[in-house]
N, C-alpha and C positions, 0 to 999 in steps of 0.2 A: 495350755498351749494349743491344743486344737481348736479351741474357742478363737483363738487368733489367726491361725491359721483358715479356718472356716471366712472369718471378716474378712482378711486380704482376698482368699480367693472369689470371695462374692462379689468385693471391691473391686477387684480387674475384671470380673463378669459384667459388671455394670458400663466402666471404663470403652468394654468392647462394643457392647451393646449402643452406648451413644454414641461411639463412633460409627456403627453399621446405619445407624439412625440417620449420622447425619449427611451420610454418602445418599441414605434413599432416598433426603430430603433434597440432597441438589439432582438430585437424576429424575424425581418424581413429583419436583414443585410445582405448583398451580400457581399461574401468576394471580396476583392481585395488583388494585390500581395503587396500591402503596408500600407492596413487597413482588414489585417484576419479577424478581432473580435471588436466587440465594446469595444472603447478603448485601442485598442493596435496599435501602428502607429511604423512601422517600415521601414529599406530601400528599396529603390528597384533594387539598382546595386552594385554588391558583387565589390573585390578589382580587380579581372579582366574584367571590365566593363559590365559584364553580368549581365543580368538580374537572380534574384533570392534574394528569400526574407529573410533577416536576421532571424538569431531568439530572441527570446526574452531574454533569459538565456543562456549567452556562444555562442562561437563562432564568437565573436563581429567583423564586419568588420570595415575598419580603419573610416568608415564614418557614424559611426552606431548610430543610434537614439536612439537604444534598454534602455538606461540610463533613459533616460525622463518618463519610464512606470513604474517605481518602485522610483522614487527619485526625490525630488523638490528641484532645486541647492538654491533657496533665501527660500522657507518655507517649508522645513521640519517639522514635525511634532514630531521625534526624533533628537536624536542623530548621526543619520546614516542619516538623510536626508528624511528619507521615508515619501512616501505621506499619509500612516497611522499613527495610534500612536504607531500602532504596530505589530508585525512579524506575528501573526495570522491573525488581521485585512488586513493586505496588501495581504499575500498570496489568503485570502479570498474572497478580491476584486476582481477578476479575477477567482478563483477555487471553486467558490461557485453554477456556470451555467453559472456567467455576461459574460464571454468568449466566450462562448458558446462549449468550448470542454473541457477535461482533468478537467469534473465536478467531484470534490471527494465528495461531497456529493450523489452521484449514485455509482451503482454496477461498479465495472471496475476490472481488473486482479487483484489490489491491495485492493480491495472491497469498502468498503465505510465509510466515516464519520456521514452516518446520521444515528442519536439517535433518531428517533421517533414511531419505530419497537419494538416487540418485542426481546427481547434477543440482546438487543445491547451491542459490549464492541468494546473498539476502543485504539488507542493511542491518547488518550486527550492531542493534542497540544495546548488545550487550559484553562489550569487547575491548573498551577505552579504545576506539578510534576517533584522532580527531578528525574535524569536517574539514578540516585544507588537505587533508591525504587523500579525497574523492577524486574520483578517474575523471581528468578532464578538470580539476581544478587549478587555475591558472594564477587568472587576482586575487582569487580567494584567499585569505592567510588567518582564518579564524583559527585560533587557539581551542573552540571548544570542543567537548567530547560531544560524538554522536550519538544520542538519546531520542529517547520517544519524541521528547518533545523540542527537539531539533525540527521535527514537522509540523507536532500536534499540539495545540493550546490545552491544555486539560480545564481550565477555567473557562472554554465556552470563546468563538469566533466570527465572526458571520460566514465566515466558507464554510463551504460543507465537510463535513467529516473531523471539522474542529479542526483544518490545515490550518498554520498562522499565516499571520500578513505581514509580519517581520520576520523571513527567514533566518535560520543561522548563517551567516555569511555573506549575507544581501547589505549589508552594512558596510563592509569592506571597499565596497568600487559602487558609485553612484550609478552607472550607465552601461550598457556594451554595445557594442557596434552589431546590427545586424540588419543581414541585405544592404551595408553603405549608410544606415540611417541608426543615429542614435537613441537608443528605445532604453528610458529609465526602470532599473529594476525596482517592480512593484513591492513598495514599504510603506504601510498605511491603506492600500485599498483593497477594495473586494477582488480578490486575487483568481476563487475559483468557485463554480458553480459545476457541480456534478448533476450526471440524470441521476437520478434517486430513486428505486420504486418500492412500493411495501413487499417486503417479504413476505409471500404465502404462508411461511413456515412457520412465521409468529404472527400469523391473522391474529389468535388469543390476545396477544397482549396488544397489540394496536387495536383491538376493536372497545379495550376497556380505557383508553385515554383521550379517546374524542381528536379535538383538531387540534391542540395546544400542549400537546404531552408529548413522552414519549413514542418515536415511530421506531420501529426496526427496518432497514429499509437495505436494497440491494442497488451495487453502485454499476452504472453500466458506462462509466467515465466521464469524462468533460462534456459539459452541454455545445452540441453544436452549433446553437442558435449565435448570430452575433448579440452584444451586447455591451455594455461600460461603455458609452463614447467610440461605439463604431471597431473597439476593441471585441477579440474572441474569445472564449472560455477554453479554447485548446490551445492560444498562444499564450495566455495566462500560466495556464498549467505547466508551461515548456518554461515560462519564465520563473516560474518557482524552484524547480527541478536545475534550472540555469543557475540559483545563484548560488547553488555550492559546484557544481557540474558546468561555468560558467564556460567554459573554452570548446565545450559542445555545443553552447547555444551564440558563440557569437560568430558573426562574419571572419573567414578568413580574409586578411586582408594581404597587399604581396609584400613581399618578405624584403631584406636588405641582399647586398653581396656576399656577406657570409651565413649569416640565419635566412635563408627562404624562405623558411618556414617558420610562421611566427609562434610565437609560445614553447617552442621545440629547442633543443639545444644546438648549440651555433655547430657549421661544418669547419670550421677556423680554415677553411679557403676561401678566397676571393673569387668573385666567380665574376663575369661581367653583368649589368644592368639586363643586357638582355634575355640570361637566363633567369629571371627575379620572374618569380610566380608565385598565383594564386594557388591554394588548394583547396577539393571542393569538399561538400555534403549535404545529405538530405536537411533541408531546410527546414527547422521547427515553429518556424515565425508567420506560419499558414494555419488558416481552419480548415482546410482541405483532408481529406480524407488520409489516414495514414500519416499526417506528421505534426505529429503531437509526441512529445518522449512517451507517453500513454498507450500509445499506437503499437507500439512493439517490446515496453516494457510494462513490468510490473514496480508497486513503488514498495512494496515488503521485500518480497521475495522468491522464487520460481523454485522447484527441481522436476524433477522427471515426469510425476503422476500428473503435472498439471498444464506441462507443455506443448503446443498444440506442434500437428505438423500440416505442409503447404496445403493441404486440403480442410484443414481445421479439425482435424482428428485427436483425439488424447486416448492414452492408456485407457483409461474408463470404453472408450468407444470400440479399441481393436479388440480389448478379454471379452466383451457381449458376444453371444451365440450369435451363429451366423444367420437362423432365423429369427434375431433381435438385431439383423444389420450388419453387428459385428463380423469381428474373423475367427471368435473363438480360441485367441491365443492365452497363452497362459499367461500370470503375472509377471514371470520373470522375463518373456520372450516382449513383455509388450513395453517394457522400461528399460530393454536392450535396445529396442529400436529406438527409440523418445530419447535415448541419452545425449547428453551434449557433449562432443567430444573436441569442441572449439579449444585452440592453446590459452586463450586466456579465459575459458570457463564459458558457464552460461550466462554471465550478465546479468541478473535478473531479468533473463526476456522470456516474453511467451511462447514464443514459438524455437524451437528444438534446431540447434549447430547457424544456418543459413537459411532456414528453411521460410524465413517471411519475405527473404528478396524473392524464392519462386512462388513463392504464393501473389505479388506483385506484378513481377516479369514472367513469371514461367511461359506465359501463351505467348508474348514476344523474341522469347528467345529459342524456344521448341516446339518441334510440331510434330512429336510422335505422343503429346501426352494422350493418356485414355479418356474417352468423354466422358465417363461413369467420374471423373474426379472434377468436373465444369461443372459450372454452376448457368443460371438461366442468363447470365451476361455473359458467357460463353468467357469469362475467366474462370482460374481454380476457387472453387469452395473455400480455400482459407481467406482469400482478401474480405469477404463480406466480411471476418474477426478481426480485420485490421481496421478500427474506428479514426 
């Protein structure tokens, strides 16, 4: 009996031991050009026998592993194959840090997934919400649940960050009216071009895939150059965002005698022609600075830590010692301030309650603010963050 006893407990020694193993292995991996990340095993000679590392999503070379990382051919766990049960779960696996890069639960251009903040609001791909229940959805009436890949092609796009070109929802209503001109919602084109830049942080692994592989890269928004036929990369971006969000991005247009307001529920009074009006809003249908949906939100998720305020300040910036800038507040006094205490939440936006309209207007509309918070255009320091 001790002899038995002796096997089990060596047996669970062992058990722990590969488990300790394999936490050091994800925290302690050295990438290679055909194991980047814990877990991800890809090629390492593209179709003209060079070296360079496939990527995981799209772009598949004809010898390409990239299948195996998302799909089990004899045990799938769905319907699709995946080695999850399911589309959050799998993306998960991988985007949650176990990758070690393109962690959406941390701050990134596209902000963040994690709910344990203050002031969190996020797109909950994980919640069976459908996509015609989005704030501001009007024509929209798709049926389907919002999921990852409600945004995101996982088989690879030509937009950057693998956004699709057939949105969920952009199938519903051909066109929407905006600024008086009819502007087709983009289904089949190159939708969005983001700046892109190499990540410092993972120099390593981009420096072992050459120009054809894998880059890690940091997104600093819509490109603002024009492009696509005279079209812009930040109207694009408003029009993706538009076609579930569609009654944000389209022209008010004036109302009847009893609805004024179009999209809105009727006032069941008659009212005469003459009171029949427009209603306005910041215009998304520009590459001008600031109005882009990009400009003021985030496309994951916001809360407290990551919030800027009119100066472009975050948490991170007011706890720094005062001889590092900072104010030297403590974590909890500096996520009191940063909180959003808006009635309908923080939106996923960047910036904290109202505070991007005075980062905007502030110098037009006050003239007691301090010069230590102006920048060298003799606006506040937050609009330069407003893209």
């Amino acid at each position: 009996m001790s002899k038995i006893r002796l096997g089990v407990s060596t047996l669970f020694m062992l058990i722990l031991l590969s488990i300790f193993s394999a936490v050091a292995f994800a925290e302690d991996h050295v990438p290679t050009s055909t194991n980047p990340a814990p877990g991800i095993n890809v090629g390492d000679v593209d179709n003209f026998g060079n070296q360079s590392t496939h990527r995981t999503h799209g772009n598949f070379q004809n010898n390409t592993n990239s299948c195996a990382n998302c799909h089990s051919t004899h045990n799938g766990e769905n319907e699709m194959l995946l080695m999850k049960s399911g589309e959050y779960e799998l993306c998960m696996s991988c985007h949650d840090g176990t990758m070690g890069f393109y962690d959406v639960t941390k701050s990134s251009g596209a902000g963040t997934f994690d709910d344990s903040h203050l002031s969190s609001s996020m797109h909950n791909v994980d919640s069976d919400l459908l996509v015609k229940t989005a704030p501001g959805a009007f024509k929209n009436t798709s049926t389907a649940l919002l999921e990852c890949s409600s945004c995101h092609n996982p088989h690879g796009s030509p937009n950057d960050r693998l956004l699709k070109e057939v949105v969920v929802g952009s199938t519903n209503f051909a066109s929407t009216l905006v600024n008086g001109v009819t502007t087709p919602v983009p289904v089949g084109n190159k939708t969005i071009s983001l700046d892109l830049q190499d990540d410092p942080a993972y120099a390593a692994i981009n420096a072992l895939t050459g120009t054809g592989g894998l880059k890690i890269t940091k997104s600093n928004g819509p490109k603002g150059s024009t492009t696509y036929g005279g079209q812009n990369d930040k109207i694009y971006y408003s029009q993706f965002c538009g076609a579930c969000h569609d009654d944000y991005f389209a022209k008010r247009n004036a109302g009847t005698t009893t609805n004024p307001v179009p999209g809105k529920p009727s006032t069941g009074t008659a009212i005469t022609p003459a009171h029949t009006h427009d209603t306005y809003t910041h215009t998304t249908n520009s590459s001008s600075q600031g109005r882009s949906c990009a400009a003021c939100h985030y496309a994951h998720g916001t809360d407290a830590t990551i919030m800027m305020d009119a100066v472009g300040n975050t948490v991170a910036d007011y706890t720094k010692s005062v001889a590092d800038g900072g104010k030297g507040w403590t974590q909890e006094k500096a996520e009191a301030y940063m909180k959003d205490v808006s009635a309908r939440g923080s939106s996923l936006k960047k910036f904290t309650n109202t505070a991007v309209c005075f980062a905007c207007h502030g110098t037009s509309i006050s003239t007691t603010i301090d010069p230590q918070y102006l920048g060298a255009d003799g606006r506040l320091k937050g609009r330069s963050k407003i893209k």
